[in-house]
C-alpha positions as CSV (number, residue, x, y, z in Angstrom):
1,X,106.5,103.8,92.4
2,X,103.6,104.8,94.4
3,X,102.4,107.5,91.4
4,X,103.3,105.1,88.4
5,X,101.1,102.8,90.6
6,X,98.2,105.5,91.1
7,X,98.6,106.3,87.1
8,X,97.6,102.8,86.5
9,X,94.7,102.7,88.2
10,X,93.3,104.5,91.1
11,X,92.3,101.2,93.0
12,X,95.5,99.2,92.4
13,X,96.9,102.1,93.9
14,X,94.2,101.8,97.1
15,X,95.1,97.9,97.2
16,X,98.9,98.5,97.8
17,X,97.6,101.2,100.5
18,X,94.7,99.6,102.6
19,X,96.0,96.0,101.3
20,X,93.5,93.2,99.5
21,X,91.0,89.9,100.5
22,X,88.7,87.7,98.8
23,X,85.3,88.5,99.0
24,X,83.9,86.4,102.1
25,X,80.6,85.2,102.2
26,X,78.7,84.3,105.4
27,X,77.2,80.2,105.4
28,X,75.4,79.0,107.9
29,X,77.9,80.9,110.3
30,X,80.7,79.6,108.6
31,X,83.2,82.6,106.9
32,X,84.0,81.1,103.6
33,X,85.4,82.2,99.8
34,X,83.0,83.8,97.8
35,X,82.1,81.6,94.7
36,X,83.0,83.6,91.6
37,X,79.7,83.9,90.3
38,X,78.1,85.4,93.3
39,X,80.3,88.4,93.2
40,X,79.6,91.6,92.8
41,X,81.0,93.6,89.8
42,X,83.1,96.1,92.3
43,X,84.1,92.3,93.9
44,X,85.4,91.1,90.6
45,X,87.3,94.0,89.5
46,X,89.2,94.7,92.9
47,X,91.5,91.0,92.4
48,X,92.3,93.2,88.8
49,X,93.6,95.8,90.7
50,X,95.7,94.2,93.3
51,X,97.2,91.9,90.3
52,X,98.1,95.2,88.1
53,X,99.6,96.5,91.5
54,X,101.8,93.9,91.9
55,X,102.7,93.7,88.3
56,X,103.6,97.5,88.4
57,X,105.7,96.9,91.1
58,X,107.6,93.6,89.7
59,X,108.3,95.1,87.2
60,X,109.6,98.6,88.8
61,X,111.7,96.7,90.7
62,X,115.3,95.5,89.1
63,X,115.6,91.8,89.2
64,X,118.7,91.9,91.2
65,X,116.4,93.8,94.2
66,X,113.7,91.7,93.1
């Protein structure tokens, strides 16, 4: 699973490894979501890669394991 993963992408593979947040942004001292439109492009693409991650692996899986 791991290799079909890393075929699919090399950072869905690094989001099932080292795992996956939002982006947090810093307000007035208060941790909160980073609005969409703030983000960076590396911060926009890496939800993509935990999503085709877990796709890979829903679907790799047989429903009755599932």
């Amino acid at each position: 699973m791991r290799v079909s993963i890393k075929f699919t992408d090399e950072r869905a593979c690094r989001s099932i490894l080292i795992g996956w947040e939002p982006p947090i942004a810093n307000v007035d001292g208060m941790k909160t979501l980073k609005p969409e439109v703030t983000r960076t492009s590396d911060e926009d693409k890496l939800p993509n890669a935990n999503s085709e991650a877990l796709n890979s692996t829903f679907n790799g899986v047989d429903s009755q394991e599932f």
